[in-house]
C-alpha positions in Angstrom: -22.5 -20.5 97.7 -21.5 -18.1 95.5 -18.7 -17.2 97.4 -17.4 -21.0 97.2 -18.0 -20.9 93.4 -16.1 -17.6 92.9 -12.7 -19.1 95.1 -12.4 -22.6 96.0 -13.9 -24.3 92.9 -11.9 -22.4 90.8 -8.4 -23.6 91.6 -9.2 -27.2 90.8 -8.2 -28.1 86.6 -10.1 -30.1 84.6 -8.8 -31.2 81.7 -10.1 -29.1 78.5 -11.8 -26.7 81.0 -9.1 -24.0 81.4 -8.0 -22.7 84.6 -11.4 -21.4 85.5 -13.8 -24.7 85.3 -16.8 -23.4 87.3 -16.1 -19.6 87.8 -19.4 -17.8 86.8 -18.7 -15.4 84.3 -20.9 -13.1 86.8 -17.7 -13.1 89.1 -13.8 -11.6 88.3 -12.0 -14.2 87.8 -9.2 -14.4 90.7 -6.0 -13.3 90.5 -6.6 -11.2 87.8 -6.4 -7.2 88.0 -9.4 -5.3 87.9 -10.3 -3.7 84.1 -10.5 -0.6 83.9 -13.3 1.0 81.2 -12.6 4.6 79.7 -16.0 6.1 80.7 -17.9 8.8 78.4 -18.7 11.7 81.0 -21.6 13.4 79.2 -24.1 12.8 76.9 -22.0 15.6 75.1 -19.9 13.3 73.4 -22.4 11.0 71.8 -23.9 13.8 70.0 -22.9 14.9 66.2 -22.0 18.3 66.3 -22.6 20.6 63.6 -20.3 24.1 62.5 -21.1 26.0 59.4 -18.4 28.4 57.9 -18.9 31.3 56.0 -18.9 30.0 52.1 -21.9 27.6 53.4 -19.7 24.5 54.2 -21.2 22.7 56.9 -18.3 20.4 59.3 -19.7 17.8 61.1 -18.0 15.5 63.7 -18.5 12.6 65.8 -15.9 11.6 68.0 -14.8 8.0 69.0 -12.3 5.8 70.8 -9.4 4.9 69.2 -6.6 5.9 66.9 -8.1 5.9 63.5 -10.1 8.1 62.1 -12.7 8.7 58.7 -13.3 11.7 57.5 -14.8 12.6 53.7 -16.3 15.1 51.9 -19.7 14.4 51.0 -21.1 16.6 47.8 -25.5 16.7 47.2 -24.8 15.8 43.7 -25.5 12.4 41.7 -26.6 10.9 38.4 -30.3 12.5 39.8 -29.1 15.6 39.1 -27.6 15.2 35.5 -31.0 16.2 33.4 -29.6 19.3 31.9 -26.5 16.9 31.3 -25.1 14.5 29.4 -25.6 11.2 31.7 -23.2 9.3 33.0 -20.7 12.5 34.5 -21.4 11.1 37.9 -20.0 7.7 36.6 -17.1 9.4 35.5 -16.2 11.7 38.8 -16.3 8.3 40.6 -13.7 6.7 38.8 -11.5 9.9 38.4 -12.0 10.6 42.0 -8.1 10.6 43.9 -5.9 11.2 40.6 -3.6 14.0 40.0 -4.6 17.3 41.5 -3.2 20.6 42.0 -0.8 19.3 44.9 -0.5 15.4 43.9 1.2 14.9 40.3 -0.2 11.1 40.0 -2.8 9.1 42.3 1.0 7.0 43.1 1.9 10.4 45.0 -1.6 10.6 46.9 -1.6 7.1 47.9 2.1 7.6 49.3 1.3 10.3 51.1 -1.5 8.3 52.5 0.8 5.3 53.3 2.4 7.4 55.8 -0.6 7.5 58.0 -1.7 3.8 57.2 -4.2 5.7 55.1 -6.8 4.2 52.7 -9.2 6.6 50.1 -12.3 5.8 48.1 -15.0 7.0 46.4 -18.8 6.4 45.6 -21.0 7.8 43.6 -24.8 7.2 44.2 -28.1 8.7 42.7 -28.0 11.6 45.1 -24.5 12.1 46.5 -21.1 11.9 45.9 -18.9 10.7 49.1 -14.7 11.2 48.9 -13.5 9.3 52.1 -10.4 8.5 53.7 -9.4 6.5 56.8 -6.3 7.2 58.4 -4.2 7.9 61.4 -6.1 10.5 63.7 -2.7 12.3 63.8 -2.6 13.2 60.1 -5.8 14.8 59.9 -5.1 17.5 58.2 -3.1 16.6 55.6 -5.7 14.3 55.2 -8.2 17.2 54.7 -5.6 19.5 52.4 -5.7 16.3 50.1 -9.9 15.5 50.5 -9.9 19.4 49.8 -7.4 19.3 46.6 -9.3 15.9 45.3 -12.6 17.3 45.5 -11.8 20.8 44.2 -8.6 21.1 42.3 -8.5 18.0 40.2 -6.4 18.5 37.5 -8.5 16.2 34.7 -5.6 15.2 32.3 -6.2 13.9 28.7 -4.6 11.1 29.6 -6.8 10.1 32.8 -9.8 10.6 31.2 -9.0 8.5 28.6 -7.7 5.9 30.7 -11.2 5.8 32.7 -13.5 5.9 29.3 -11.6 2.4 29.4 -12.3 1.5 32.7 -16.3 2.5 32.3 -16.8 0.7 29.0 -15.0 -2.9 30.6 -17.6 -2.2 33.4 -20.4 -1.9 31.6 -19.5 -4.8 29.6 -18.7 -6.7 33.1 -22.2 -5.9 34.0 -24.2 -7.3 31.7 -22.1 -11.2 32.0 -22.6 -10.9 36.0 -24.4 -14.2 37.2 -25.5 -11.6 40.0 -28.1 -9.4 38.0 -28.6 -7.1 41.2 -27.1 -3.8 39.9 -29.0 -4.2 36.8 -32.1 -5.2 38.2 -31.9 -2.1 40.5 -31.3 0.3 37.5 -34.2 -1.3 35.7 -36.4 -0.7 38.4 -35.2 3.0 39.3 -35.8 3.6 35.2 -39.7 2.2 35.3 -40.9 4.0 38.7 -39.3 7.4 37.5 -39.1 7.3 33.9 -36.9 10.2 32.7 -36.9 11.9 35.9 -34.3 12.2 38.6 -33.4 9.3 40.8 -34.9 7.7 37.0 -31.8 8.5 35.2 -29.2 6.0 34.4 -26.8 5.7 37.2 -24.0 4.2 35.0 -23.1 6.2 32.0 -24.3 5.1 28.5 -22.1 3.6 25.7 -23.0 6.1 23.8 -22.1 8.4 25.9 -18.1 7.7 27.0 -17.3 9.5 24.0 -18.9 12.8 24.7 -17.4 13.3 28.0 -14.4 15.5 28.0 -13.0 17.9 30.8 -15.2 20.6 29.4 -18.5 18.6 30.5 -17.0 17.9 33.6 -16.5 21.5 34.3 -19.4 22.8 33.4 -20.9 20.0 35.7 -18.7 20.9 38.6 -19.0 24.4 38.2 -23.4 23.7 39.5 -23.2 21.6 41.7 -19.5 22.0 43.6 -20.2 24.5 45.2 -19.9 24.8 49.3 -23.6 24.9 50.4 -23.5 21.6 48.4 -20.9 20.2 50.6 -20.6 18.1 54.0 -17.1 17.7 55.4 -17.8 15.0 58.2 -15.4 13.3 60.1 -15.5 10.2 63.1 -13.1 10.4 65.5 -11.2 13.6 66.3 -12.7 16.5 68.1 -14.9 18.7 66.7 -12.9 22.1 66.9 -9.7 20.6 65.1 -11.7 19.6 62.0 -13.7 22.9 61.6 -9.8 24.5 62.0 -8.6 22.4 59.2 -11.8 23.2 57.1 -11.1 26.3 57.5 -7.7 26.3 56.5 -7.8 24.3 53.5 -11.8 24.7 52.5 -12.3 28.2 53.1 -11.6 31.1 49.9 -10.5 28.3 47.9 -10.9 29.0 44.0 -11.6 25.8 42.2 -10.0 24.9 39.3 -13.2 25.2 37.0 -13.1 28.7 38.3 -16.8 30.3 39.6 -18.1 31.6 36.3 -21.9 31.4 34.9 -23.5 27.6 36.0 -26.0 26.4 33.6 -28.3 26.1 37.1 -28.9 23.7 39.8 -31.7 21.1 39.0 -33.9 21.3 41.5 -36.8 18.8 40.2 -38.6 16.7 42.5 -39.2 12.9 41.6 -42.2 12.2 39.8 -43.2 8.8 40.0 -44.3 7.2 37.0 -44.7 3.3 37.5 -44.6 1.2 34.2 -42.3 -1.9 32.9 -38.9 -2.3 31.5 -37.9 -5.8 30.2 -34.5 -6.9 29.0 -34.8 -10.0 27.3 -31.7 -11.9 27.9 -30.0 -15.6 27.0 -29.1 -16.0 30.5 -28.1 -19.8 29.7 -24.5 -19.2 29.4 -24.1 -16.6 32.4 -22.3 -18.9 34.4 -19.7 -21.8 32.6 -17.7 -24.3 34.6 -18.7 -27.5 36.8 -21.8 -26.1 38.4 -23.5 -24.0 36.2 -26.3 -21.8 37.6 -29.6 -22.6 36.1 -31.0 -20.2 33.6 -33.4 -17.9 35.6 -35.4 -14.8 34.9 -35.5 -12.4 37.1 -38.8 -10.3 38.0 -38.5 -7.2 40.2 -41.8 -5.5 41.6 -42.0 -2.3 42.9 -44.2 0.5 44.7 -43.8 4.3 46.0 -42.7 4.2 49.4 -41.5 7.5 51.2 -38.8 9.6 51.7 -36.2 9.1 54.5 -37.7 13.0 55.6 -41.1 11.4 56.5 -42.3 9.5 59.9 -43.5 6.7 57.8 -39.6 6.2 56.6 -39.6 4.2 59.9 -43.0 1.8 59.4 -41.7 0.8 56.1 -38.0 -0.1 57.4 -40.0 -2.4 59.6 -41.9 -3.5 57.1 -39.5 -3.8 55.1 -37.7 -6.1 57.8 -40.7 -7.9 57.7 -41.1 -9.1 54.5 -36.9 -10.0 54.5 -36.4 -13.0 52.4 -33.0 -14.1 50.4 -32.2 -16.5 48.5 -32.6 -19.9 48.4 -29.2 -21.1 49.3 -28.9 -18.4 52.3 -27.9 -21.3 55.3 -28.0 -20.1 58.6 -30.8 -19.7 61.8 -33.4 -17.3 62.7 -30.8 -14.8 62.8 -30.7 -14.6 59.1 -34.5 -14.1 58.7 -35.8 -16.9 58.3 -39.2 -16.4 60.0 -39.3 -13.2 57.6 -42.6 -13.5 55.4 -40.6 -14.0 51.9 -39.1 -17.2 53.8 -42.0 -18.4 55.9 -44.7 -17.8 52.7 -42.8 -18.1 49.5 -39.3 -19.7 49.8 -40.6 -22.6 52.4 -43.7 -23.4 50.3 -42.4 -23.2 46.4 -39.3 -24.5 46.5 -38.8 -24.0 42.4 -38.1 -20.3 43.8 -34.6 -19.4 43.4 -34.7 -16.4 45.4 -37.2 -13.6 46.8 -36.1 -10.7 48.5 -37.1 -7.4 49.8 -35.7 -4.1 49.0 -35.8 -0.1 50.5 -34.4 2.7 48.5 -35.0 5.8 50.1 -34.1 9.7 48.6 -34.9 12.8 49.7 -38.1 12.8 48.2 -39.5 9.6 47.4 -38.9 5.8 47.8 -39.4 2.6 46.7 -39.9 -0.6 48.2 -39.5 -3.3 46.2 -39.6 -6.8 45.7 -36.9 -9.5 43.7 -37.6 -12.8 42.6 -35.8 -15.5 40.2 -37.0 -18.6 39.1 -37.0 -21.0 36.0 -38.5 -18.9 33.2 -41.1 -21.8 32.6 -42.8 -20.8 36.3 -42.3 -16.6 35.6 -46.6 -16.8 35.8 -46.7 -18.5 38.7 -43.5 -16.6 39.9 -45.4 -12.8 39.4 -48.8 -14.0 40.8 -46.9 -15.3 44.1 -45.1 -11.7 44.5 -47.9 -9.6 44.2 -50.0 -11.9 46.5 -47.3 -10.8 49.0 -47.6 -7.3 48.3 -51.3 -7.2 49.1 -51.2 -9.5 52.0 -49.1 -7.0 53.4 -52.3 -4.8 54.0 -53.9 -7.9 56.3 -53.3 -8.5 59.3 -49.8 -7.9 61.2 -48.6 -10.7 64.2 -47.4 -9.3 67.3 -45.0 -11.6 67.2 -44.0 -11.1 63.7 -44.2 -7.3 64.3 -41.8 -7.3 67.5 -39.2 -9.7 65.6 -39.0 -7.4 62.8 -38.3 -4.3 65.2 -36.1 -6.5 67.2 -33.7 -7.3 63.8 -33.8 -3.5 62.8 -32.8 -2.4 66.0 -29.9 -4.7 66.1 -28.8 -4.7 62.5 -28.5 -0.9 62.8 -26.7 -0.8 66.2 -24.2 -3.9 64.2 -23.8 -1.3 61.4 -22.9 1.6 63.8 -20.3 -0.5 65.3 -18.2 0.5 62.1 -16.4 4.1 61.9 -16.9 4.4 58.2 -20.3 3.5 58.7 -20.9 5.8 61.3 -19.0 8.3 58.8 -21.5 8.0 55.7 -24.2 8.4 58.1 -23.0 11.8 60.0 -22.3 12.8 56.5 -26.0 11.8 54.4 -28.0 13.0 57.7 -26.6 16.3 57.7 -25.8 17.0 53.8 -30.0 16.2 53.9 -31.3 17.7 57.2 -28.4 19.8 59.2 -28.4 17.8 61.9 -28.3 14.1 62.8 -30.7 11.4 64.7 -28.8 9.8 67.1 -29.4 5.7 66.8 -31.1 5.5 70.4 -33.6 7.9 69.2 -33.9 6.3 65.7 -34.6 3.1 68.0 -37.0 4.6 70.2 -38.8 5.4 66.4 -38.5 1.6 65.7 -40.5 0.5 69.2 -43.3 2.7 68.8 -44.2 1.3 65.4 -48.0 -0.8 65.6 -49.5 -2.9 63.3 -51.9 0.1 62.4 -48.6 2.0 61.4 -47.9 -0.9 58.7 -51.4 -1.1 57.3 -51.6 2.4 56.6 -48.2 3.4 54.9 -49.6 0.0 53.0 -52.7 1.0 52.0 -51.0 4.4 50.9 -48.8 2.4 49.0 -50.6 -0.1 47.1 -53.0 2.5 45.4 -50.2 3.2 42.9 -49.0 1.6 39.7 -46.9 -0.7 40.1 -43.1 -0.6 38.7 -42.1 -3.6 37.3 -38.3 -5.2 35.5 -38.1 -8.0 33.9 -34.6 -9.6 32.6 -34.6 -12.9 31.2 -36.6 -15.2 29.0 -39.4 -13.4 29.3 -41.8 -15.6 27.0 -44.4 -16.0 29.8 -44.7 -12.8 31.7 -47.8 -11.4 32.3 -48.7 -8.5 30.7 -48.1 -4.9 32.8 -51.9 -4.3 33.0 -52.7 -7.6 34.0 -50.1 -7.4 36.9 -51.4 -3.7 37.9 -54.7 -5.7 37.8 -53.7 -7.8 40.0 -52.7 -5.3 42.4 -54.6 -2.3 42.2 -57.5 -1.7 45.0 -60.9 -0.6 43.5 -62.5 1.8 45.2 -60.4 1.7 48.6 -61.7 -1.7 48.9 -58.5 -4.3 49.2 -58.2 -6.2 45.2 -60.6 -8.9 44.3 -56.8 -11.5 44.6 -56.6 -10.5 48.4 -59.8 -11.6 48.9 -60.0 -14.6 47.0 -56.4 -15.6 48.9 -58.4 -14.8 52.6 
């Protein structure tokens, strides 16, 4: 049979069916030349490999197919580490990041000499590091790396520039608070009430205030801490791994930055503390979107807990759980693939359909995390809103499906294979994993993690978790939000025993 289906069948057309009506995509098709697939000998080349140099540096590669490569330098420094600061330098570096340097007159000049190896550059500054990438041409790597090494450590700072970006922060800020997407906002708000005043706490965007006080000085004296080469990933995907160390060496090694290496006013070296509380913004957020279809005025409520940091095993049972609890908002079309059977769905969005949105976050630092959960609705249901969310959180500590459980490791599993599909993704990852731990977990192992995750893995990082104070922000019209104690009320467990809600829910 098979035989027949593989030849004779297929040289009869149908019409619309192609050449190949009733070939089964099991067979070749005939006629057609074998493929050939490039092969990957070894394990060898899967794996990340890892060089230090002398000054501390650490090179990391992954190689990969094809004629493109990323490579960045990625620097352990963020608005986390700005308490002996003024805040907001982070915020600064990012936009300054790829201007005139020692080499490159203008940022025109670097992005010509990027254009000649069908180059692109960014940066990004987040609470804990600070990533300069570029994608290019594999063959111009290093003058790719002579420019990542001029950007990152020979920026020349003009007058001029900085003025120009005091410009561009204060438009942003301003841009932020009209958004109709309060996300970034909400995010801040929440990072500023579960670590009041302390690292991953501070302000991630810089103050009003404070985009007069920043001058090349600050900067310097900034730079001068934390830019130093043990601070300092170069990572790169897809060259070999002895041609980047020799261009690291040649353009990263004995190099004098331009803020020179006199006395640094110290590394901070705090670890997060967290504090739980509110913050509230109380905000007219009628007119945030004008035209035809207006979006409704909602307020937004975003509830938090400690989780863990990305160091510990139970990093992996709260990505799960996370997973899990899923969500989105209420508009999201699509199938299961997009999570609906996810609990925020399935419990909140499917039964109260006055819910605008409800949807479940991860942030995860060196050490500490927070899990956290957003919700928007009319500001008339906020009550209702608040007692729905923290039901969630505590039926988290009941009982886990199988089904549900497997699903949720299923959709990790893939959506982190989907994300490694993309060199710059697979960049930022070589480049966090080893600025943080030296070396990097390969995804098949970070999947094995995923599988052996049980239900009595979620209940316990749970439990863990919902013995602290809750964080809580609030931005809206905020006329009938509960108070802080009486939401901590609702959530806190007595005596180890689960809260007097959960069992009133059973």
């Amino acid at each position: 049979g098979a035989v027949r289906r593989c030849g004779l069948a297929a040289s009869r057309s149908y019409s619309g069916g192609g050449a190949y009506p009733s070939v089964s995509l099991a067979c070749p098709l005939p006629g057609v030349p074998r493929a050939v697939f490039a092969a990957a000998e070894s394990r060898e080349l899967f794996e990340t490999r890892v060089t230090v140099l002398e000054n501390g540096l650490r090179v990391a590669s992954q190689n990969k197919f094809g004629q493109f490569c990323t490579v960045g330098i990625l620097v352990n420094s963020g608005s986390r580490h700005e308490a002996k600061y003024l805040s907001g330098i982070s915020h600064f570096l990012e936009k300054l990041a790829f201007s005139s340097t020692a080499q490159f007159g203008s940022k025109d000049e670097i992005l010509l000499t990027l254009e000649k190896h069908g180059g692109i550059c960014d940066c990004q500054a987040s609470r804990d590091t600070i990533m300069y990438a570029v994608s290019a041409d594999a063959r111009g790597l290093d003058t790719v790396v002579n420019l990542l090494a001029d950007v990152a450590l020979q920026p020349r700072l003009s007058d001029e520039e900085i003025e120009m970006t005091r410009m561009a922060i204060r438009f942003e800020l301003e841009d932020l608070n009209m958004r109709p997407d309060p996300e970034p906002l909400l995010t801040e708000m929440i990072h500023a009430a579960a670590f009041r005043d302390n690292t991953v706490g501070l302000n991630r965007f810089c103050p009003v205030e404070n985009t007069a006080k920043i001058d090349r000085d600050v900067l310097h004296s900034y730079l001068r801490s934390y830019y130093t080469p043990d601070r300092m990933v170069l990572a790169g995907v897809g060259m070999e791994h002895e041609q980047l160390v020799e261009c690291a060496r040649r353009h990263l090694l004995g190099v004098e930055p331009v803020w020179g290496t006199g006395q640094s006013r110290g590394v901070d070296r705090s670890v997060a503390q967290y504090t739980g509380g509110i913050v509230k913004v109380e905000k007219d957020m009628s007119d945030v979107s004008l035209g035809p279809t207006p979006i409704p005025e909602l307020t937004h409520i975003m509830i938090g807990l400690e989780s863990c940091s990305f160091l510990e095993e139970d990093f992996i049972p709260f990505a799960v759980l996370n997973m899990m609890m899923g969500g989105g908002g209420s508009f999201s079309a699509g199938g299961p693939g997009k999570g609906m059977f996810t609990r925020l769905y399935l419990n909140v969005l499917n039964r109260h359909h006055w819910m605008y949105n409800a949807t479940s976050y991860h942030h995860s630092y060196e050490d500490t995390g927070l899990l956290c959960i957003h919700a928007s609705a009319d500001p008339k249901q906020v009550r209702e809103m608040v007692e729905i969310i923290t039901r969630e959180f505590i039926l988290m500590a009941g009982a886990v499906g199988e089904v549900e459980l497997e699903r949720a490791k299923t959709q990790l599993k893939s959506m982190l294979m989907m994300n490694l599909e993309s060199r710059p993704v697979i960049f930022e990852d070589v480049g966090r994993q080893v600025l943080a731990t030296n070396t990097r977990k390969l995804p098949h192992e970070l999947c094995a993690l995923i599988s052996e995750v049980k239900p009595t893995d979620i209940k316990r990082v749970v439990t863990k978790m919902l013995h602290k104070k809750p964080a809580v922000a609030a931005l809206g019209d905020l006329t009938d939000l509960p108070s802080y104690e009486h939401i901590q009320g609702a959530l806190s467990s007595k005596d180890g025993r689960l809260p007097r809600l959960y069992r009133l829910f059973r």
